[in-house]
C-alpha positions in Angstrom: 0.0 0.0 0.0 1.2 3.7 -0.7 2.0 6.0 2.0 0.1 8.8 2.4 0.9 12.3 1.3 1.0 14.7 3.8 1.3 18.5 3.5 3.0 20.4 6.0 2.6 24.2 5.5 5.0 26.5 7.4 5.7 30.1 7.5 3.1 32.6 7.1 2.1 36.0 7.0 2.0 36.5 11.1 4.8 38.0 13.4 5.6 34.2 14.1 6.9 33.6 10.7 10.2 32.4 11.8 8.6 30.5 15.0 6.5 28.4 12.3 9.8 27.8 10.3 11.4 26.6 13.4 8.9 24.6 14.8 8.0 23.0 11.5 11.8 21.7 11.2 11.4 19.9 14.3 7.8 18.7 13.2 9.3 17.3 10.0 11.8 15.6 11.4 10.4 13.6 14.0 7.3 12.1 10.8 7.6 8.8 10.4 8.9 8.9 6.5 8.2 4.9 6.5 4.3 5.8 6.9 4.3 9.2 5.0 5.3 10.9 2.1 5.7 14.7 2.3 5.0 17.9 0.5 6.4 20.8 2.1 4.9 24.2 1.5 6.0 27.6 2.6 4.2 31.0 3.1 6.5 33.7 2.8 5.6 37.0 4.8 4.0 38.5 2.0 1.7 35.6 1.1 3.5 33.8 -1.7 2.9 29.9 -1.5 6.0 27.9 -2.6 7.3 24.6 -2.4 10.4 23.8 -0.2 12.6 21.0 -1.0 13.6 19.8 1.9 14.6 20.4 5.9 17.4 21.4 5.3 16.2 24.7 3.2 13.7 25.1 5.4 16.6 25.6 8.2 18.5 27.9 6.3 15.8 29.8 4.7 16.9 29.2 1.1 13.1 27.6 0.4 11.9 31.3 0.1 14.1 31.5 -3.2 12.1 28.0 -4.8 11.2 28.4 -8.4 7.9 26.5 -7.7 4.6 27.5 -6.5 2.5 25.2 -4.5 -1.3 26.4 -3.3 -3.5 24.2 -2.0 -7.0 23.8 -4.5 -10.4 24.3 -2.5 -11.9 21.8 -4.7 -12.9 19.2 -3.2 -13.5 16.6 -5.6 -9.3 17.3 -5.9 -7.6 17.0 -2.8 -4.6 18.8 -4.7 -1.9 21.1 -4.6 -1.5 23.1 -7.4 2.4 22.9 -8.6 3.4 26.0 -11.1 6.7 27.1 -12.7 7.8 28.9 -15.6 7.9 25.8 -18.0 5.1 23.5 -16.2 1.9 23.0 -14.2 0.8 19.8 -12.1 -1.2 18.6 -9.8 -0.6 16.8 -7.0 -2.7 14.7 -4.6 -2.3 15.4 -0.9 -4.3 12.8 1.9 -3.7 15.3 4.5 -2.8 18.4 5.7 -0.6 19.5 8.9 -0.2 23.6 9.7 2.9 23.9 11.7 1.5 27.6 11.3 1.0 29.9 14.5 -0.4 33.6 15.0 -3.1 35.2 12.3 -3.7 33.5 8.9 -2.5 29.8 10.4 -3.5 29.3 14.0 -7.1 31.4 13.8 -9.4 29.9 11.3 -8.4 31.1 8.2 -6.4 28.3 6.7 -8.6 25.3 8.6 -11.9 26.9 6.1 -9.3 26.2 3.3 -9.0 22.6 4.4 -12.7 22.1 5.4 -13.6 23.4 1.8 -11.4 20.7 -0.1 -12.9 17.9 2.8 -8.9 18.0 3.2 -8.2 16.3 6.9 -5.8 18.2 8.7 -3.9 18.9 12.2 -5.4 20.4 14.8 -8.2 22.7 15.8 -11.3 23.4 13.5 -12.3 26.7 12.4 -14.3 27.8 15.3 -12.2 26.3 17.8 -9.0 28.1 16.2 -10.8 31.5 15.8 -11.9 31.8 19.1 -9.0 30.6 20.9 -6.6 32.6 18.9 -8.8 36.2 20.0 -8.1 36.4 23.7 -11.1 38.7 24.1 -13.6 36.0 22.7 -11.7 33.4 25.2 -12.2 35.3 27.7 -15.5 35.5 27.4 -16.3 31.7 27.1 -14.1 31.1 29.8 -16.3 33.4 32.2 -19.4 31.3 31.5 -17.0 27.6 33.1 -16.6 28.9 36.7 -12.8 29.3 36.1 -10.9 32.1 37.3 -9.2 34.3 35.0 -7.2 37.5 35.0 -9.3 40.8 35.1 -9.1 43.3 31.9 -10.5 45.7 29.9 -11.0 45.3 26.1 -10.0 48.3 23.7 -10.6 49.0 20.4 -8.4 50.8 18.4 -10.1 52.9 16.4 -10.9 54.5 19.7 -7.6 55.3 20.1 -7.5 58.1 17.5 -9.8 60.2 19.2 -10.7 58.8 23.2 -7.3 58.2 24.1 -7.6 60.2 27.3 -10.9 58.5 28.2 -9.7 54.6 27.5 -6.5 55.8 30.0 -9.3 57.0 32.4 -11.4 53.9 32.5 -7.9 51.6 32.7 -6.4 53.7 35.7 -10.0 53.5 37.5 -10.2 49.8 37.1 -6.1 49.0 37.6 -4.0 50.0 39.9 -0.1 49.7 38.0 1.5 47.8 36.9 -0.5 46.0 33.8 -0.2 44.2 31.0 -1.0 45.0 27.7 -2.1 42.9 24.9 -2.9 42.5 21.2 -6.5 40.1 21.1 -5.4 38.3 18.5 -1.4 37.6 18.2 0.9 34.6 19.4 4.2 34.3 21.3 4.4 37.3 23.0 4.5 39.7 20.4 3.3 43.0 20.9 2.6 42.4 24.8 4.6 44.8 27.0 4.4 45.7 30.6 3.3 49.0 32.2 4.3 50.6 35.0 3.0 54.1 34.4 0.7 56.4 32.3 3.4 57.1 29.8 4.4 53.1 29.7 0.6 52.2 29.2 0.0 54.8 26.5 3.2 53.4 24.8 2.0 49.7 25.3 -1.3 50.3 24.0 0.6 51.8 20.4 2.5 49.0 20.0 -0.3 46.2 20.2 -2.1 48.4 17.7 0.2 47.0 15.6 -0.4 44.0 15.8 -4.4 43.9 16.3 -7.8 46.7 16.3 -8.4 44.6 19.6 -6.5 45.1 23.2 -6.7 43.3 25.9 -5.3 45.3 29.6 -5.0 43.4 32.1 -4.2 43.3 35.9 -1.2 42.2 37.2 -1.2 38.7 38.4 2.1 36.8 40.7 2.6 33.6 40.8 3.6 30.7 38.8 3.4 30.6 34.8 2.4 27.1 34.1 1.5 25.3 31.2 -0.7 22.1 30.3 -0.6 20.5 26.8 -4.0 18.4 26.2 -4.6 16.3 23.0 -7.3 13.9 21.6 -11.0 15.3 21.1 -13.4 13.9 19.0 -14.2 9.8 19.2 -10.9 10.0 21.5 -10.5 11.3 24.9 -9.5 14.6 25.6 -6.1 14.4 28.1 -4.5 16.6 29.6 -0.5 16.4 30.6 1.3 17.2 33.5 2.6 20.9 34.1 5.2 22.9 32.9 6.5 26.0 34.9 8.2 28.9 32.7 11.0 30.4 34.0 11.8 33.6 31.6 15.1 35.2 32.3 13.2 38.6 31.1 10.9 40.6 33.7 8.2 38.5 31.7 8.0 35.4 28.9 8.1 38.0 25.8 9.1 37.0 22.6 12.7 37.6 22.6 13.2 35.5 26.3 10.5 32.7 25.0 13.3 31.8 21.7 16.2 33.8 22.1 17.8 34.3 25.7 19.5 31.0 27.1 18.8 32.1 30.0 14.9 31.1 29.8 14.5 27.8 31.6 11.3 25.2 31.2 10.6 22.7 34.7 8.6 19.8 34.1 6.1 19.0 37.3 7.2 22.3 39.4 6.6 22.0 43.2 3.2 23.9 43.3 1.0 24.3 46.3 -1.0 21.3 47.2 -4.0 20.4 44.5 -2.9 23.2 42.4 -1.8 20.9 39.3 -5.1 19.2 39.4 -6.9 22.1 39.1 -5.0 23.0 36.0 -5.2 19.6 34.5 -9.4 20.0 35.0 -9.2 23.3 34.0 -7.3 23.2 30.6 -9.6 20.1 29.8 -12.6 21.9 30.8 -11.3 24.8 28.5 -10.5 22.9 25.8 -13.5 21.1 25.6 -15.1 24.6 25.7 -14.0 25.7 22.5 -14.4 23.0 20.5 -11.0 22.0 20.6 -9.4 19.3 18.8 -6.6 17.6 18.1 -4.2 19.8 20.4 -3.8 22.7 22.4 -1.5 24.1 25.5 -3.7 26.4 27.7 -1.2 28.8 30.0 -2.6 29.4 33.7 -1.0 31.2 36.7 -0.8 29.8 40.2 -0.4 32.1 43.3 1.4 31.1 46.4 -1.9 30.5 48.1 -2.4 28.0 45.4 -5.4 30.0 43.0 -5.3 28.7 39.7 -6.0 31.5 37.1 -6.4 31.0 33.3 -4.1 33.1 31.3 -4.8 32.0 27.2 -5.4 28.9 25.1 -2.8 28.4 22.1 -4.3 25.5 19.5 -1.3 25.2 17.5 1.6 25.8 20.2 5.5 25.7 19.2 7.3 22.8 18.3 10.7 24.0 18.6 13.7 22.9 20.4 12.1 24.5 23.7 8.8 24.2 23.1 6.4 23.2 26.2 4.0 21.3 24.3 6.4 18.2 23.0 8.0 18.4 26.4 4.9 17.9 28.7 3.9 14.9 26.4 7.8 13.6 26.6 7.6 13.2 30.5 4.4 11.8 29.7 6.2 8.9 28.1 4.8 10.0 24.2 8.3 10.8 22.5 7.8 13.4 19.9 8.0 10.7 16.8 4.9 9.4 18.6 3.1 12.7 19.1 3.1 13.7 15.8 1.9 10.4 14.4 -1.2 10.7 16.9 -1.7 13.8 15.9 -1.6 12.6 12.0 -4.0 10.1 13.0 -6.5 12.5 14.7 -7.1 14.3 11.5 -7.8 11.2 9.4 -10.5 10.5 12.3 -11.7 14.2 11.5 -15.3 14.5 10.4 -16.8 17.1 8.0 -19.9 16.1 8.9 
């Protein structure tokens, strides 16, 4: 029997370009080549669909100078990738599709309507489950239906910005004491989040994840532990939950440059945490997952204060899969090795159902 083709697509148009290219090295790597044959496909910044030849291009970058375009059809009656160069077009048949792709246009809906319009299976979270959990504002506001406690905010829109900027300030210093934190609604890995200790830092923070989003999240300061859960299954398959992961970010918090660039960032598997505390978490990011419609995986981030409160911080349904990544680590000490993960989570999307 002939493997099947799979279709990993990396990249993308988000801030988290090079964390997709990263993660999707280690991703390809650890697929079982015996089982599945590949078709890699990478999204440049700027939108331009192109097939990469192999990891090793993908490592060095030299995929974003490939002669070929690849796009995925919508046609359903295909299944195809569409292959087009100066001196040829073909077609080629894909059995499934895996988006090692995080932030806006991979991690938040957008590509997962592609797949469910060619009735392609694929990776991860639907297109519900992925829009939602990707805007922190929505999340929030399932997660205040469950009973589970979360961090306080206040949502602001930036077209307000132009003209109420002294009013949004107003209502955030009524409502916060400093410091806070400051968040785009809908962007990945810490970009665009800043701290504020001040008027001046908040007005500064708010600027900068306009950038990123029209929706910001402020929210109150909250100590304690940062601690992560990875869950996987959903569907005919129970939903589990792994143990916890504490962060440990050698920055004043786990911003983009201390999650992937400072050594000095450390991950601890099963964390002395107060008594019942990593229970709680474990129900929690099951309870949350379950929630949203998740399925296939997801790492949901909580804080725990000394006196043991478990808070939910955000939901992430395509988290990293780089060298450091949480996700693959939590299901490690699990005893799933990463070569196993990734063919669970291939399976998962063949059990995927469009109906």
């Amino acid at each position: 029997m002939a493997n099947k083709k799979i279709a990993v697509l990396f990249g993308g148009q988000s801030s988290e370009h090079i964390v997709s290219c990263m993660s999707a090295a280690n991703v390809i790597e650890q697929i079982d080549t015996n089982l599945y044959d590949l078709l890699l496909i990478g999204i440049t910044e700027d939108g331009h669909w192109l097939k990469a030849d192999s990891l090793e291009d993908i490592r060095s970058g030299a995929w974003k100078d490939s002669q070929t375009e690849a796009v995925i059809s919508p046609d359903a009656t295909k299944k195809c990738v569409i292959l087009h160069n100066d001196t040829n077009i073909s077609t080629e048949r894909i059995d499934a599709a895996f988006p090692v792709l995080h932030g806006p246009y991979g991690e938040d809906g957008t590509i997962q309507g592609l797949f469910e319009l060619a009735q392609i299976p694929y990776v991860g979270c639907g297109v519900l489950s992925s829009a939602v959990s990707m805007d922190k504002l929505y999340t929030k506001i399932i997660v205040d239906d469950l009973g589970i406690c979360q961090a306080d905010y206040v949502p602001v829109m930036t077209w307000r910005m132009r003209d109420h900027m002294e009013s949004i300030i107003q209502e955030i210093e009524e409502k916060f004491n400093y410091p806070v934190f400051i968040k785009p609604s809908n962007a990945g890995s810490s970009r665009g989040v800043s701290k504020a200790d001040n008027r001046e830092e908040l007005i500064a923070g708010l600027k900068e994840a306009a950038r990123h989003d029209r929706k910001i999240l402020v929210e109150e300061m909250i100590y304690g532990h940062e601690i992560e859960c990875a869950v996987l299954g959903g569907g005919q398959k129970a939903v589990l939950s792994s143990g916890v992961g504490e962060i440990l970010a050698a920055a004043e918090f786990y911003d983009f440059e201390a999650k992937y660039f400072n050594e000095e960032s450390r991950t601890v598997i099963n964390p002395e945490l107060p008594d019942g505390s990593a229970a709680q978490v474990k129900k929690a990011a099951e309870k949350i997952f379950n929630a949203v419609d998740g399925y296939g995986l997801a790492r949901v981030d909580f804080f725990v204060t000394k006196d043991g409160k478990v808070i939910f911080n955000e939901i992430n349904t395509l988290p990293g899969f780089t060298a450091i990544s949480m996700y693959p680590m939590l299901w490690e000490a699990e005893g799933i090795p990463k070569k196993e993960l990734i063919d669970k989570l291939i399976s998962l999307a063949f059990e995927r159902s469009f109906v």
